[in-house]
C-alpha positions, 0 to 999 in steps of 0.5 A: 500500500506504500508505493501508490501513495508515494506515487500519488504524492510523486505525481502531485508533486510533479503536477504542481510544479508543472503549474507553477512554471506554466503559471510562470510562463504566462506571467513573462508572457503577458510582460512582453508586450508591455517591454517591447512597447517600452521599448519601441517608444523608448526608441522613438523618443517618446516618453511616458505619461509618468515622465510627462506629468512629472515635468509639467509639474517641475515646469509649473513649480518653476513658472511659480518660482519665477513670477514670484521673483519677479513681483518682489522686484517690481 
């Protein structure tokens, strides 16, 4: 009776680790898209939204800055 519960645990072993690296698999899969438009955009010279929004605020921040210099010395 030993040897079919060992090969029982042995084949849900091997079943789960089976899932595991299809589960894996399809989280590299869905990944790439997103790397190789990155990447594409990278190329192009484009740049995310992130890093859009990042410098109009350092632009407004900067605008701000200035009109205050320029009221105290008016």
């Amino acid at each position: 009776m030993a040897a079919p519960d060992n090969q029982a645990f042995a084949l849900r072993q091997l079943v789960e680790e089976l899932a595991a690296q299809l589960r894996s698999g399809v989280d590299k899969l869905t990944e790439l898209p997103q790397e190789t438009g990155e990447r594409i955009a990278h190329e192009l010279g484009l740049v995310r939204r992130e890093e859009l929004d990042s410098l109009e605020l350092r632009l407004a921040q900067l605008e701000h800055r200035l009109k205050l210099l320029e009221q105290r010395d008016a």
